[in-house]
MARBA-3410 file (N, C-alpha, C, O; in Angstrom, 1 decimal):
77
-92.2,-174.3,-121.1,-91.7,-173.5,-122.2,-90.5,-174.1,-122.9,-89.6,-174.7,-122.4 ~ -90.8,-173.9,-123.9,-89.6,-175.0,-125.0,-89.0,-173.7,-125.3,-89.7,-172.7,-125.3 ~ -87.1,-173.9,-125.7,-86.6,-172.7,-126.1,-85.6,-173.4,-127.3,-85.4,-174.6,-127.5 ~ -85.1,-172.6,-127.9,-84.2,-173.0,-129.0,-82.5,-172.9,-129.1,-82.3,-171.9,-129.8 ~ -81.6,-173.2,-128.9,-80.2,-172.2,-129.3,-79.8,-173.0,-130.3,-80.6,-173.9,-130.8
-78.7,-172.9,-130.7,-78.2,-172.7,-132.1,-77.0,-174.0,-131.2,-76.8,-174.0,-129.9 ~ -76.4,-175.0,-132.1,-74.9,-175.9,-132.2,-74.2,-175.4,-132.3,-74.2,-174.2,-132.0 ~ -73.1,-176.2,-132.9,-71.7,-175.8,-132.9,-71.8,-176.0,-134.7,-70.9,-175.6,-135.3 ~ -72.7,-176.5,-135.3,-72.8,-176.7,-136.6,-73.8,-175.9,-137.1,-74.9,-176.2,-136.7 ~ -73.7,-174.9,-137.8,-75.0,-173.7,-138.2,-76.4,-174.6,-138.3,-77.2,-174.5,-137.4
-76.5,-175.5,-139.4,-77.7,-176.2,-139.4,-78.8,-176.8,-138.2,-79.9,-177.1,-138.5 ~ -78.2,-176.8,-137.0,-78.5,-178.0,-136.2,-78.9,-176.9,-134.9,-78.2,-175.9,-134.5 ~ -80.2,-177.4,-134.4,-80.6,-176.6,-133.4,-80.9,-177.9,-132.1,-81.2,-179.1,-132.2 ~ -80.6,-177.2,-131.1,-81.0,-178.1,-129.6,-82.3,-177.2,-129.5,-82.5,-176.1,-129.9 ~ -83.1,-178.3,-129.0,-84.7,-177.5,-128.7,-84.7,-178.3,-127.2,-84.3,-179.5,-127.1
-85.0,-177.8,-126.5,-84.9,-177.7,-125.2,-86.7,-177.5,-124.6,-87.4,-176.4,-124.8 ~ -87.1,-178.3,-124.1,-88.5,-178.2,-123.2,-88.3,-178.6,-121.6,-87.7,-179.6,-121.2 ~ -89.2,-177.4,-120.7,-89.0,-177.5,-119.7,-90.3,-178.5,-119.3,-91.4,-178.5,-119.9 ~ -90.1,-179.4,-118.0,-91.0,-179.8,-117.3,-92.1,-179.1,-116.1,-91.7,-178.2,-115.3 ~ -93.4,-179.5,-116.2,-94.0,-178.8,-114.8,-94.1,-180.4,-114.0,-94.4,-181.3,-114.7
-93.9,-180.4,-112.8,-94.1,-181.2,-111.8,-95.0,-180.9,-111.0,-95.2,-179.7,-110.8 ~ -95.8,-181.9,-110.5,-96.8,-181.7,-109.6,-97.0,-183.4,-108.7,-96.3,-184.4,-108.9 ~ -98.2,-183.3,-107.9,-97.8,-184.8,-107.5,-98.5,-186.1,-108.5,-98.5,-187.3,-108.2 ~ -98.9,-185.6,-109.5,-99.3,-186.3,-110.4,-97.9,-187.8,-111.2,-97.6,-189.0,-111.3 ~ -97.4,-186.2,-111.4,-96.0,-186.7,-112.6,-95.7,-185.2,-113.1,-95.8,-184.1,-112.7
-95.3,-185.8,-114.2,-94.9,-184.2,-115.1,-95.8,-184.0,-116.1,-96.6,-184.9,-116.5 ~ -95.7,-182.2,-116.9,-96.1,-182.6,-118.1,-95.5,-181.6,-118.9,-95.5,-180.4,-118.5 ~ -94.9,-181.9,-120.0,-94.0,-181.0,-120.7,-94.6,-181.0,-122.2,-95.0,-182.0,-122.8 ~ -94.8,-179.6,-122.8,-94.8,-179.2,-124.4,-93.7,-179.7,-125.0,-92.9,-178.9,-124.5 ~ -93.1,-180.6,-125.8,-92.1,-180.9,-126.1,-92.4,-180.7,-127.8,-91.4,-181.2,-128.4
-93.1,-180.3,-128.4,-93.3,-178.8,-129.9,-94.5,-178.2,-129.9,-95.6,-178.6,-129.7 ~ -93.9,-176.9,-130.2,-94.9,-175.9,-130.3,-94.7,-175.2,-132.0,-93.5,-175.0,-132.2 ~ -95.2,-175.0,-132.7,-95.3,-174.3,-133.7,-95.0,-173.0,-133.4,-93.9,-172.6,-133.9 ~ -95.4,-172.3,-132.9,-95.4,-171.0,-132.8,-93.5,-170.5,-131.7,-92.6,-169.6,-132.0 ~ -93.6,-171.4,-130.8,-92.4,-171.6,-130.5,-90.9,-172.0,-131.7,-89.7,-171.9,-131.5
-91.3,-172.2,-132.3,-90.1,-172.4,-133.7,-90.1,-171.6,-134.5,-89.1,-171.2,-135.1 ~ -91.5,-171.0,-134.8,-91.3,-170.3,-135.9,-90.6,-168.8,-135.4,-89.9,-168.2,-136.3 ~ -90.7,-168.5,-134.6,-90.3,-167.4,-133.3,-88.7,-167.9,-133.4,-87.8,-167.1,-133.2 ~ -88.4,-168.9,-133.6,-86.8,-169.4,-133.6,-86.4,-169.5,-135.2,-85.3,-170.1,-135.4 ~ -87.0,-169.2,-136.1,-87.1,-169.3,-137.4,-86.7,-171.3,-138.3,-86.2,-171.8,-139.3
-87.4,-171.8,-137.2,-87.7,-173.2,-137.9,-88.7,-173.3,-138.8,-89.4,-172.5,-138.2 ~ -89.4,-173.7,-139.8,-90.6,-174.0,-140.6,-90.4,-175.2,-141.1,-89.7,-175.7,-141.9 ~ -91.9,-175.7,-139.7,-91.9,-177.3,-140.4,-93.3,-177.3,-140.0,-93.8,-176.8,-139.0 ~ -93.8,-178.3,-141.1,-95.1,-178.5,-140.5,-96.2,-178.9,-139.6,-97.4,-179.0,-139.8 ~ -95.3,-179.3,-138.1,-95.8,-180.3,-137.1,-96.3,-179.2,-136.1,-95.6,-178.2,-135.8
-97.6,-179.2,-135.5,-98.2,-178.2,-134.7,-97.7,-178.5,-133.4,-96.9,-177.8,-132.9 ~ -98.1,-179.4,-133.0,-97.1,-179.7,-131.1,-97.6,-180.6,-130.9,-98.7,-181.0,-131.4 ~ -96.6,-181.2,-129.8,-96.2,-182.7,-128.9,-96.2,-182.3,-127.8,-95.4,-181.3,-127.6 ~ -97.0,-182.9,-126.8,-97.1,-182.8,-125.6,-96.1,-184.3,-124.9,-95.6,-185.1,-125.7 ~ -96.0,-184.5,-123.6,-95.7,-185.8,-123.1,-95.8,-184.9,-121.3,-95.4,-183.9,-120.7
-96.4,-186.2,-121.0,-96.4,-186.7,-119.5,-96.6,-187.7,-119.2,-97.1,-188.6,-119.9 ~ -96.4,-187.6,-117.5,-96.4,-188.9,-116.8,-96.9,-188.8,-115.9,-96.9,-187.7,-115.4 ~ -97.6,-189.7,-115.3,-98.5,-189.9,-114.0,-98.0,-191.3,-113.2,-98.3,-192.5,-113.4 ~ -97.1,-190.8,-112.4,-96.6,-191.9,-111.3,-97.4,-192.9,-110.5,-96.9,-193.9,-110.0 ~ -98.6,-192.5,-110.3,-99.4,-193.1,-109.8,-100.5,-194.1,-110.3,-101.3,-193.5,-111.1
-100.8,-195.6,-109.9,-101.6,-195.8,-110.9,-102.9,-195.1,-110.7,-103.2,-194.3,-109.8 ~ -103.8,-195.7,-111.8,-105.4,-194.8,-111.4,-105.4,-193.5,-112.0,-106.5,-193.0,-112.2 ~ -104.3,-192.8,-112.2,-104.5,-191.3,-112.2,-104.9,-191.0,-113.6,-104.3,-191.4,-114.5 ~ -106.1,-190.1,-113.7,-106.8,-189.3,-114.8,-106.2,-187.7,-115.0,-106.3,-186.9,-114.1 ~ -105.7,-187.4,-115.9,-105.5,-186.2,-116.7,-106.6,-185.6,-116.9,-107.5,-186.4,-117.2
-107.2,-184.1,-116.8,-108.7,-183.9,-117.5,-108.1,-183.3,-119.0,-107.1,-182.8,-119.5 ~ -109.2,-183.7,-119.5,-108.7,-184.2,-121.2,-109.5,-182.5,-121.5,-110.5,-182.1,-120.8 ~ -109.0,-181.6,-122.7,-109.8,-180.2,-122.5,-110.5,-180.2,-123.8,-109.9,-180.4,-124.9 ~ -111.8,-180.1,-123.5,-112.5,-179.9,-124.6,-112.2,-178.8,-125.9,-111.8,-177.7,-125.5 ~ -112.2,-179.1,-127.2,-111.9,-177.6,-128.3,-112.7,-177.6,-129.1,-112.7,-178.6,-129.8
-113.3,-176.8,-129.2,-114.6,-176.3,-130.7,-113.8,-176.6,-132.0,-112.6,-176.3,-131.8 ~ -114.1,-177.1,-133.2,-113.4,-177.0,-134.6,-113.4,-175.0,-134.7,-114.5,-174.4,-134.7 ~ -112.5,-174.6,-134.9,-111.3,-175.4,-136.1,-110.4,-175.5,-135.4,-109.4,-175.8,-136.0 ~ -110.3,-175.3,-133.8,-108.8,-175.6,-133.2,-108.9,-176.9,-132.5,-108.0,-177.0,-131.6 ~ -109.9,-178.1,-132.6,-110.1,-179.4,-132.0,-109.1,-179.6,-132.4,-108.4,-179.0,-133.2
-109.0,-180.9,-131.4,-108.1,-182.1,-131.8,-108.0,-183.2,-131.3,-107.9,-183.1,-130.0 ~ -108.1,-184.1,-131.7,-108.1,-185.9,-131.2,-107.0,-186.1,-130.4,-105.8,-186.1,-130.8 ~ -107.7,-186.3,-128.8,-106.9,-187.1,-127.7,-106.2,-188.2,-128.1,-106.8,-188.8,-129.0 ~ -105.2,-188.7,-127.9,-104.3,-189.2,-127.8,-103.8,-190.7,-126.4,-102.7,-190.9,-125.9 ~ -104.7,-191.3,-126.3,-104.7,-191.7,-124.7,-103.8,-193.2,-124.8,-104.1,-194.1,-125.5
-102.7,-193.0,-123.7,-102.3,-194.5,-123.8,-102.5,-195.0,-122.1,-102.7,-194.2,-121.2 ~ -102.3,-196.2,-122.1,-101.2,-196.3,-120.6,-100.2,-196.4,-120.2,-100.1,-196.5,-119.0
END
C-alpha cells in the first residue's frame, strides 16, 4: 500500500510504498492512480509495480486481463 503526506514545502509530497516479502524477493506497487487521486494528485500515469527475485531461475506468474483493463507485461532480467 503506497501512502502520501505532505513536506515541509506545500507543493511537494513524499509518496511512500510499502514492500511484501516472501522467499521469492519483494514486490511493491510503487504508483497507483487511484491511490493519488485519493491524496489529491492528478497526473496521468496509472501504476508502477517493481520487484525482485533473489533467486536465480525464479518465475513471477504474469496475470492474465481481458481489454479494456489489459496490459503489456513488462519483463526484464
Amino acid at each position: 500500500m503506497s501512502f502520501v503526506e505532505s513536506a515541509a514545502i506545500e507543493a511537494v509530497k513524499i509518496i511512500q510504498s510499502q514492500r511484501f516479502y516472501d522467499e521469492r524477493g519483494f514486490f511493491s506497487e510503487v504508483w497507483s492512480q487511484a491511490r493519488l487521486d485519493v491524496a489529491g494528485i492528478n497526473l496521468e500515469f496509472v501504476q508502477d509495480n517493481h520487484s525482485l527475485s533473489t533467486k536465480a531461475g525464479t518465475l513471477r506468474g504474469l496475470h492474465f486481463q481481458s481489454p479494456p483493463r489489459s496490459r503489456k507485461p513488462n519483463l526484464s532480467e
